[in-house]
C-alpha positions as CSV (number, residue, x, y, z in Angstrom):
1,X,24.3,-1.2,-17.3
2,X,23.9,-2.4,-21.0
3,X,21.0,-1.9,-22.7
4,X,19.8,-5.5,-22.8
5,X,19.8,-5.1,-18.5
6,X,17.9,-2.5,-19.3
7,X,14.3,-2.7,-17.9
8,X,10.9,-0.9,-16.9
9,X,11.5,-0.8,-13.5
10,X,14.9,0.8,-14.1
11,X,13.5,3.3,-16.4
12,X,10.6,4.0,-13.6
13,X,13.5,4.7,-11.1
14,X,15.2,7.2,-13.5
15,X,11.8,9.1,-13.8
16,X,11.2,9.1,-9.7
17,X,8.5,6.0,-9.4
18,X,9.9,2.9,-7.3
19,X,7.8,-0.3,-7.8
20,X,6.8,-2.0,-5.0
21,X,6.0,-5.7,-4.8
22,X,2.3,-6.2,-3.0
23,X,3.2,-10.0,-2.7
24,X,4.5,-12.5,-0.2
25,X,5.2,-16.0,0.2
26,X,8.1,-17.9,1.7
27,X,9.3,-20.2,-0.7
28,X,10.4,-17.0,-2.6
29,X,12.2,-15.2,0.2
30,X,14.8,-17.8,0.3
31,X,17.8,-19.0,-1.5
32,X,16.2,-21.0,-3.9
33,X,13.1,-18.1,-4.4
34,X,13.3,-15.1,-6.5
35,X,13.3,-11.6,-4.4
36,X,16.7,-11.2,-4.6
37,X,16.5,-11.7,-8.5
38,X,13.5,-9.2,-8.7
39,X,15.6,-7.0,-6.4
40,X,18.7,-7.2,-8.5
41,X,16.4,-6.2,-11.6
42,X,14.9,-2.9,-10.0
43,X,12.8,-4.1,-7.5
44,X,12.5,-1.1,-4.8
45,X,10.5,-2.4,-1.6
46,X,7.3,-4.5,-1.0
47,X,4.1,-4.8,1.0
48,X,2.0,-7.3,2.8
49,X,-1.5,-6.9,4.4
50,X,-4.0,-9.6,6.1
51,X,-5.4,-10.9,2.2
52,X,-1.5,-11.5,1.5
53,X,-0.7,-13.5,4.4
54,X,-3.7,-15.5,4.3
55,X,-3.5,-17.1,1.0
56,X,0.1,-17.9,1.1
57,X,-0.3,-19.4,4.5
58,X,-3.4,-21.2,2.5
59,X,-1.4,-22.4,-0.5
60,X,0.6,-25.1,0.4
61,X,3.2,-26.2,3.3
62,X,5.6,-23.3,3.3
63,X,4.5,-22.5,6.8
64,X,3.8,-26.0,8.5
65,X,7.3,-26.5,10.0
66,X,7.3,-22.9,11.4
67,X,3.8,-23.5,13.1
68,X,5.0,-26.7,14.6
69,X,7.4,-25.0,16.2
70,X,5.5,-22.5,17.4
71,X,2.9,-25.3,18.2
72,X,5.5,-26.8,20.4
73,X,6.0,-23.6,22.3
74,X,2.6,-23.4,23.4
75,X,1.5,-20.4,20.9
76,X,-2.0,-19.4,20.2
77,X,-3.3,-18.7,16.8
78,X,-2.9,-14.8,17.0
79,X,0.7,-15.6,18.4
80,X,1.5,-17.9,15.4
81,X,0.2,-15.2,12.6
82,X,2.7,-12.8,14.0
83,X,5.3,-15.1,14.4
84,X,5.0,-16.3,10.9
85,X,4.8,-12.8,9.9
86,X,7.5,-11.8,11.6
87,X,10.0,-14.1,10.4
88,X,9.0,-13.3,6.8
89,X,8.9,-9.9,7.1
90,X,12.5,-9.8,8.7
91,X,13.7,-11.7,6.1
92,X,12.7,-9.3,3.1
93,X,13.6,-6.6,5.6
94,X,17.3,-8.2,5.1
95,X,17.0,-8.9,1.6
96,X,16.3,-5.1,0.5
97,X,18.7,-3.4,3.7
98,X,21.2,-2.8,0.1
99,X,18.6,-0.8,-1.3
100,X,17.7,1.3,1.8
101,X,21.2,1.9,2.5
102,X,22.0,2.3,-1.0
103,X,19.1,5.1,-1.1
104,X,20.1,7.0,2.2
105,X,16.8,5.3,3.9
106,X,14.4,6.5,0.8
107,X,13.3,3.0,-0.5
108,X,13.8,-0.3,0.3
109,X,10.8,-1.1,2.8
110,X,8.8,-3.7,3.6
111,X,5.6,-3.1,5.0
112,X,3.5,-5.1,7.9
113,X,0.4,-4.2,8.7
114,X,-1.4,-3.8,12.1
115,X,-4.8,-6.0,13.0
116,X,-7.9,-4.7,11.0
117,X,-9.8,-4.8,14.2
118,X,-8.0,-1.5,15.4
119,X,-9.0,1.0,12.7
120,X,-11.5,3.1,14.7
121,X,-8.9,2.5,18.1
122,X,-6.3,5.3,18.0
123,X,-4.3,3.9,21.3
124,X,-4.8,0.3,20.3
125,X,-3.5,1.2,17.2
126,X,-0.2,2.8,18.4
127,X,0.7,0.1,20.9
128,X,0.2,-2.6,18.0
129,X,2.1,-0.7,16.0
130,X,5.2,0.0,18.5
131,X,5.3,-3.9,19.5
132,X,5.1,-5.1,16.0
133,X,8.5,-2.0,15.5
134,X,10.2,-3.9,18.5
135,X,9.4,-7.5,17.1
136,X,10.7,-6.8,13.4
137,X,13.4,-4.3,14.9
138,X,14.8,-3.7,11.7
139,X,15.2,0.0,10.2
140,X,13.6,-1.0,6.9
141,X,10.6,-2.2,8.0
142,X,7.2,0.0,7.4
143,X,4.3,-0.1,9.9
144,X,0.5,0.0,7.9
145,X,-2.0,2.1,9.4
146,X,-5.3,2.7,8.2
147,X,-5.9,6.6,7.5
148,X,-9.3,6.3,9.6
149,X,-10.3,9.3,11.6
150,X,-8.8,7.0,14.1
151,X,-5.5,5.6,12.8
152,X,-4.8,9.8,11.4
153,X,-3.8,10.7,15.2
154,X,-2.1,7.5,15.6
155,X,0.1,8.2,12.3
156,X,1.5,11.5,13.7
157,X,2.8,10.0,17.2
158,X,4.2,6.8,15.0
159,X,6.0,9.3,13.0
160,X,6.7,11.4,15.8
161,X,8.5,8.3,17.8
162,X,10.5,7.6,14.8
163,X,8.8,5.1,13.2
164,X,8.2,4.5,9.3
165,X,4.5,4.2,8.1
166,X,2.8,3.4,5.5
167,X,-0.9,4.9,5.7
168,X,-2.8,3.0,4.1
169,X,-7.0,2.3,3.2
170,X,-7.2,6.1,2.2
171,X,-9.6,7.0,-0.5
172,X,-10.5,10.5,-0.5
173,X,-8.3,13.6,-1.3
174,X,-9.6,14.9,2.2
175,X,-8.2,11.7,4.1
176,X,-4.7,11.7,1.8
177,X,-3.9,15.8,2.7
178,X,-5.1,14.8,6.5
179,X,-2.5,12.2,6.9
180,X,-0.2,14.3,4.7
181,X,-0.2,17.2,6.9
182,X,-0.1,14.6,9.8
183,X,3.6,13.8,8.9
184,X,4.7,17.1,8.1
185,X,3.4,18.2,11.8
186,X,5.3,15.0,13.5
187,X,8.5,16.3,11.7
188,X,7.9,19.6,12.9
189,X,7.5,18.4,16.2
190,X,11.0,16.7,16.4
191,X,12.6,19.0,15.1
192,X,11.4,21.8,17.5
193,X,13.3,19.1,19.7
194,X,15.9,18.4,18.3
195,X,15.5,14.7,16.8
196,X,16.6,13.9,14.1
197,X,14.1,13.5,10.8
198,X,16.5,12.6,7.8
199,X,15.4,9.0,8.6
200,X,11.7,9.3,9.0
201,X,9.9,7.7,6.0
202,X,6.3,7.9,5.5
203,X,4.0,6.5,2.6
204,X,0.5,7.3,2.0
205,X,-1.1,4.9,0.3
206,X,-4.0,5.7,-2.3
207,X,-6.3,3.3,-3.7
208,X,-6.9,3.3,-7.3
209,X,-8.9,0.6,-8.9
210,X,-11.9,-0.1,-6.0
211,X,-12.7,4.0,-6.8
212,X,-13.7,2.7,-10.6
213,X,-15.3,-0.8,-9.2
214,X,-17.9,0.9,-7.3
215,X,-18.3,3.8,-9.1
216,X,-18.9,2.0,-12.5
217,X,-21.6,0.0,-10.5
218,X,-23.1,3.3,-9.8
219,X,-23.2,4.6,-13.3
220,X,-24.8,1.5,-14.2
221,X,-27.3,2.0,-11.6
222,X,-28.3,5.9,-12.8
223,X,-28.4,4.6,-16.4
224,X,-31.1,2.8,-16.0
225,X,-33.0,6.3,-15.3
226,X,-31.5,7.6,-17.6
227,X,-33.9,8.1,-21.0
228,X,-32.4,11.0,-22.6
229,X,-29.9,9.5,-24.9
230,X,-27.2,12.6,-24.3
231,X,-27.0,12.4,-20.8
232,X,-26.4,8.5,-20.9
233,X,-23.6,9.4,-23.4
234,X,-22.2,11.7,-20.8
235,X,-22.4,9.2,-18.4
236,X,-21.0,6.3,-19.8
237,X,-17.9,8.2,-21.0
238,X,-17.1,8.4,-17.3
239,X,-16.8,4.2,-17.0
240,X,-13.6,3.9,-15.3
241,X,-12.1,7.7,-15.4
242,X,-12.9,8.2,-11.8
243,X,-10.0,6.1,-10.1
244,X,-7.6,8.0,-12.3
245,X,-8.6,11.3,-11.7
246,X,-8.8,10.8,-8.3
247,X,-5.2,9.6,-8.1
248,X,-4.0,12.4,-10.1
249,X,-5.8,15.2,-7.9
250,X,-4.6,13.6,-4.9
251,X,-0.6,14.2,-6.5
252,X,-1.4,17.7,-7.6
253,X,-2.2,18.4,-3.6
254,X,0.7,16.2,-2.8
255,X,2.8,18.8,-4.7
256,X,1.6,21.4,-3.1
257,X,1.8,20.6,0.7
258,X,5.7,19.5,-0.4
259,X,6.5,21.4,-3.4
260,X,6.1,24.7,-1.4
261,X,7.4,27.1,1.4
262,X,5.7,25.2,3.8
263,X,8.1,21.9,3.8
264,X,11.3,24.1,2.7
265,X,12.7,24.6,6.5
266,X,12.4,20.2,6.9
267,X,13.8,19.7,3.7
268,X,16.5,21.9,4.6
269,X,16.8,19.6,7.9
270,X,17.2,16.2,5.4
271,X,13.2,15.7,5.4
272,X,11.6,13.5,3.1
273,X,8.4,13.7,1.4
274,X,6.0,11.8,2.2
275,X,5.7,9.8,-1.2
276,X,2.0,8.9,-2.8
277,X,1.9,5.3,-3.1
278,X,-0.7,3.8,-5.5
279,X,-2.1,0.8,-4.3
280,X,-4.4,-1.5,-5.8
281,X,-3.5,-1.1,-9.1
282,X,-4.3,-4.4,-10.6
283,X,-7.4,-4.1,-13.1
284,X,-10.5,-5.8,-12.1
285,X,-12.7,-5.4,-15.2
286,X,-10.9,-7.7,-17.7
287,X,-12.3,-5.4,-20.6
288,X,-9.4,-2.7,-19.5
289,X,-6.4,-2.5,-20.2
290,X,-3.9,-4.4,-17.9
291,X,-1.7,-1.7,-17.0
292,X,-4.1,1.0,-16.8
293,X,-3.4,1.9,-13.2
294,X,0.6,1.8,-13.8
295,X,1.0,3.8,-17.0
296,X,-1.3,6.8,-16.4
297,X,0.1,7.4,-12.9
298,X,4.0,8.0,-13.3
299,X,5.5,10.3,-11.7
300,X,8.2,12.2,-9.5
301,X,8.2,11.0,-5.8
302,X,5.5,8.4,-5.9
303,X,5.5,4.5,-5.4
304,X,3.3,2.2,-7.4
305,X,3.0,-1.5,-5.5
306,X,2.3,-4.3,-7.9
307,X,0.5,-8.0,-7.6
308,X,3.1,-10.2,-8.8
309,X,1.3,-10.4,-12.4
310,X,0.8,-7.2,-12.4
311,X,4.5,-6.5,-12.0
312,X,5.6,-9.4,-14.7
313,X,3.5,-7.2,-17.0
314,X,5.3,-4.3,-16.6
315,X,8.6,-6.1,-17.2
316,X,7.1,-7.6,-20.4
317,X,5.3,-5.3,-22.0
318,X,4.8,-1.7,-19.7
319,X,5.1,1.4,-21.5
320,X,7.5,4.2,-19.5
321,X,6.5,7.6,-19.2
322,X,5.7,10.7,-17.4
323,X,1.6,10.5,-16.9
324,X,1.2,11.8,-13.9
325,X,0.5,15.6,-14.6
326,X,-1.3,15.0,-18.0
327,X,-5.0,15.9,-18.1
328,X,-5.3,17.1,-14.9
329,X,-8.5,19.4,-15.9
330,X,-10.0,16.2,-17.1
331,X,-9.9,15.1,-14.4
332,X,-11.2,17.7,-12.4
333,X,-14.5,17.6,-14.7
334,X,-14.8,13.5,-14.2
335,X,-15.7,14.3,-10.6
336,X,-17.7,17.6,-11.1
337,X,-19.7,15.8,-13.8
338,X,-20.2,12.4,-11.6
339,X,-21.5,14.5,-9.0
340,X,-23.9,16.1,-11.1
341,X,-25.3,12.8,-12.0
342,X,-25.9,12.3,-7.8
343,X,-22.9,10.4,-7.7
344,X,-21.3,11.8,-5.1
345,X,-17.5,11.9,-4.2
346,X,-17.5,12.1,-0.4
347,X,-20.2,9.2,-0.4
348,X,-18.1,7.0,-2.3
349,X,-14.9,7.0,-0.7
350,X,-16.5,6.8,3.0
351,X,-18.0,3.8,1.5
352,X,-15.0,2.2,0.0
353,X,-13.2,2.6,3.3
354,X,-15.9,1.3,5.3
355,X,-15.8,-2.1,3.0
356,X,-11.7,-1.7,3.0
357,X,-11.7,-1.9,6.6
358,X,-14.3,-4.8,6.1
359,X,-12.7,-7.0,3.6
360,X,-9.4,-6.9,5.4
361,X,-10.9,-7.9,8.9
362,X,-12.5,-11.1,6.8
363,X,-9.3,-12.1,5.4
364,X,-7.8,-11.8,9.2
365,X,-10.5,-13.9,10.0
366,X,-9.9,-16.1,7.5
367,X,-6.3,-15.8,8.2
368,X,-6.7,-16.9,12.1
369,X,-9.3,-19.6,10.8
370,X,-6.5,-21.1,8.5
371,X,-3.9,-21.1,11.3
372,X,-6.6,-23.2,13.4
373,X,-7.3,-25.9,10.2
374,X,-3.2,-26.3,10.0
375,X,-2.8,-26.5,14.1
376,X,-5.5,-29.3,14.1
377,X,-3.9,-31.0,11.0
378,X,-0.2,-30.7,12.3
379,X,-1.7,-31.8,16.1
380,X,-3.1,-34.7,14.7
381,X,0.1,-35.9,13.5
382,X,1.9,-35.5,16.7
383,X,5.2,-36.1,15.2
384,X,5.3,-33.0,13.2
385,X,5.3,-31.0,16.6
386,X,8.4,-30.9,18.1
């Protein structure tokens, strides 16, 4: 590779990150698109979710001949989102099978996520999760599962079955080392049997930037009560530290459920860890810095999935280094001092997953709704439905 070639997502790779696209639409999964360019360049896998789906169903007529179709057949709303879906995801499955073979199975997913509506329903959860593994049926594909106190039990027998996951919504270090542990003790299980696990690959997906969106709202909520000028110095320091901190604690127990004794005998078997994935990473204040939530959190072993701006700032202008590990103490005394301003940690992450779980059943909604507007637009042109 010469150096001109040479690029951040390359230089990511060689320190242990993979960069994920959180991004799909079909007029780039095609020929004439650009996935296999981004792919080419360093590219390593890619998500979708609900939000995704809905807005590039929304923007245009990528998907009108495909609903037709489906139209034609007699499908129902719910039936032409997971057809549409399906398709898609199969293709990008296709698109990066060189880069999961090329990684022994490490990388090269593509994720699709189960309904929103099934995050407090363990079983519902599991048999979404299996038909959506059968529709796809490629070995590259990711299932998303929310790591609820429902979707954690539904994680393990998922893994336990053979399938890949990606767990995603989680918010607290408490959820992350549940759904952790979760895919060490489906690996355990199959190999007690027998099965094999060198194939087995598991995300956990940690959100970054929503931690800093509601906690900064809180800080400017106790600041207001705030008269003595010290403490509101204290306090204000802490605008936007709290996403970080929390990302870099979660790694630091990350390393220890697979740095240690405990994973040694699966590694031995051709386990995999269970990589962090930082999700949500795209700034939301405009005041920060763009690529906040991409250069403080690089590290061994972890994924980082980008917005496509997001990502064609990295390429432009990202700055490659290990971040990971630095300040870890910091970070320890962002959430000990937050707390002692009565902002506290286990009441803002069962928050954030509350409105996670939320947001993503209104874009569903949205999603189904747009499906109808298209079906009544393409029905009322009879010719389009073949």
């Amino acid at each position: 590779m010469t150096q001109r070639e040479q690029n951040q997502l390359h230089d990511l790779q060689q320190l242990g990150q993979s960069i994920w696209l959180d991004y799909i639409r079909r007029n780039m999964l095609g020929s004439g698109g650009d996935l296999q360019r981004l792919i080419a360049e360093g590219l390593r896998g890619m998500t979708a979710n609900p939000t995704i789906f809905q807005q590039a169903i929304a923007a245009g007529d990528d998907y009108d001949e495909t609903i037709a179709r489906l139209l034609g057949q007699g499908a129902e709303p719910l039936q032409i989102y997971e057809g549409l879906a399906a398709e898609d995801i199969r293709v990008a499955c296709d698109l990066f099978r060189s880069v999961y073979d090329a990684s022994n199975g490490a990388d090269g997913f593509v994720s699709l996520e189960v309904a929103p509506s099934l995050a407090h329903d363990t079983e519902g959860t599991i048999e979404e999760a299996r038909r959506f593994w059968k529709m796809v049926d490629r070995p590259n594909l990711m299932i998303k599962v929310p790591g609820t106190d429902a979707g954690a039990p539904a994680v393990e027998q998922l893994l336990y079955e053979g399938l890949n996951i990606n767990v995603t919504l989680l918010f607290s270090l408490r959820n992350y080392e549940r759904v952790a542990r979760a895919y060490v003790a489906a690996l355990e299980r199959r190999a007690a049997e027998g099965k094999p696990i060198g194939r087995i690959a598991s995300v956990a997906s940690f959100f970054v930037s929503r931690v800093d969106t509601l906690v900064n709202e809180l800080i400017d909520e106790r600041l207001t009560k705030l008269p003595n000028p010290t403490q509101r110095g204290d306090l204000e320091r802490l605008r936007s530290k709290a996403a970080i901190a929390n990302a870099k604690l979660a790694y630091e127990r990350f390393k220890t459920i697979f740095g240690g004794d405990g994973f040694a005998a699966l590694r031995s078997k051709g386990a995999m860890v269970q990589r962090p994935l930082w999700a949500s990473t795209s700034v939301k204040d405009p005041a920060l810095p763009e690529l906040m939530y991409v250069e403080n959190l690089i590290g061994p072993d972890t994924v980082n999935t980008l917005p496509r701006e997001t990502l064609d700032s990295l390429r432009d202008h990202g700055v490659v280094r290990l971040t990971i590990e630095e300040e870890l103490e910091d970070a320890r005394r962002t959430l000990e001092t937050l707390a002692e301003h009565n902002i506290e940690y286990d009441a803002v992450t069962a928050q954030l997953e509350r409105e996670g779980v939320e947001k993503f059943s209104q874009s569903f909604d949205k999603l189904l709704e747009g499906i109808i507007a298209k079906r009544e637009a393409l029905l009322s042109s009879p010719a389009s439905v073949r």
